[in-house]
C-alpha positions in Angstrom: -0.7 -5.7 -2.3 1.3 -8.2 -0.4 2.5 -8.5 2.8 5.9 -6.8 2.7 3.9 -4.0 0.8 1.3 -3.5 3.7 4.0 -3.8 6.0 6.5 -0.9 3.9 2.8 1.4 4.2 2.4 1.1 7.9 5.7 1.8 8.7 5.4 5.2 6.5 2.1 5.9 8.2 3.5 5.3 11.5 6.4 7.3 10.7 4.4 10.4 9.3 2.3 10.5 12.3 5.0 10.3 14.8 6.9 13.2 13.3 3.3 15.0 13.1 2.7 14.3 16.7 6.5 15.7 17.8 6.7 18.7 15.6 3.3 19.5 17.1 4.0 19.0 20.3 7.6 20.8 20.1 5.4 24.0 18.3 2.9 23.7 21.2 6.1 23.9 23.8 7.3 26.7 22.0 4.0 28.9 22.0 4.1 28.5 25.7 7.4 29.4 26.3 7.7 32.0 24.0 7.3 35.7 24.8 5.1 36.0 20.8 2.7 33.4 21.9 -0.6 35.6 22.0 0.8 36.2 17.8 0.5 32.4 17.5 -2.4 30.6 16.8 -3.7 27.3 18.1 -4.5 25.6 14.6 -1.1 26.8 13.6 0.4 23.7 15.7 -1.8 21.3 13.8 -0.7 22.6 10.4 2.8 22.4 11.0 2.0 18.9 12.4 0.6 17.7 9.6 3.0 19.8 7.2 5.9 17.6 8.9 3.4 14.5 8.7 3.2 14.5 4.5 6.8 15.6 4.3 7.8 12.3 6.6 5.7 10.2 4.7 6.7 11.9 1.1 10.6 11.5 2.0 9.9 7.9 2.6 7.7 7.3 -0.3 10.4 9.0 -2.3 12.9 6.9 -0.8 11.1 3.6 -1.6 11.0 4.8 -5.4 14.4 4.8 -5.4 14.9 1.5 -3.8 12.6 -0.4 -6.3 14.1 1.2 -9.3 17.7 0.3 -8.0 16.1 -3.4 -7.0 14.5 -3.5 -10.6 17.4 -4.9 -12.9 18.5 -7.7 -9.6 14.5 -9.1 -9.5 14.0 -12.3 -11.8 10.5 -12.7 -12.9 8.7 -15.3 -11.5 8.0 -18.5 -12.7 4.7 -19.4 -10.8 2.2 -17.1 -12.5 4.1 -19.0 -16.1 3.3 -22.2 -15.0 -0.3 -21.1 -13.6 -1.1 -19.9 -17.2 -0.1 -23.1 -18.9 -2.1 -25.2 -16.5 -5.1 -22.7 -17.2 -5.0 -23.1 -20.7 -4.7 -27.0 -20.5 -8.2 -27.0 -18.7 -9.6 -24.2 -21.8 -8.4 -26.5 -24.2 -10.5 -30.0 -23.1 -13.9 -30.0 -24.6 -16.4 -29.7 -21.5 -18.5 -32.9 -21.9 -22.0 -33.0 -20.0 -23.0 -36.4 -19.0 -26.9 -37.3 -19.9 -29.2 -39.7 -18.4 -30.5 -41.9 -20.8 -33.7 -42.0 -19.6 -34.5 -38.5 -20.4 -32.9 -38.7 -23.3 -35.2 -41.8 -24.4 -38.0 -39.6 -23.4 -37.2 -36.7 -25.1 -37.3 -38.8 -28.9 
């Protein structure tokens, strides 16, 4: 994952618990204030939190689907990971030579 990638998934998480933390506190207002507030019930602000919460961070998901497939056809490929696998299969290629001591090897006849 790279940076701009990390960045793009804080942002959404940020985002999702922002509109979590308003929607709950807006619901938590409104069982206070309203005259139905002993009908409400206190987890009742969490779940529509958090209902608000995946829908923020769904939109956004959604939105950065349709970003990347519009992006798609205007990306060139890179050429670094090309280059990387040529250099990589120049080092395959060369034999891999050990160097011996000629002493041991004298020994060892």
């Amino acid at each position: 994952m790279n940076k701009w990638q990390r960045l793009w998934l804080s942002v959404k998480l940020i985002a999702a618990v922002a509109a979590c933390v308003a929607v709950g506190v807006q619901a938590f207002f409104y069982m206070m204030d309203g005259s139905d507030a002993e009908q409400i019930h206190p987890l009742s602000i969490l779940v529509v939190g958090l209902i608000f919460g995946f829908i923020t961070f769904g939109l956004l998901t959604f939105i950065e689907r349709g970003v990347r497939r519009l992006a798609a056809p205007f990306v060139t490929a890179r050429s670094q990971p090309q280059e990387k696998a040529d250099t990589d299969s120049e080092l395959v290629a060369q034999p891999l030579i050990l160097s011996t001591d000629d002493s041991a090897q004298q020994k060892s006849l």
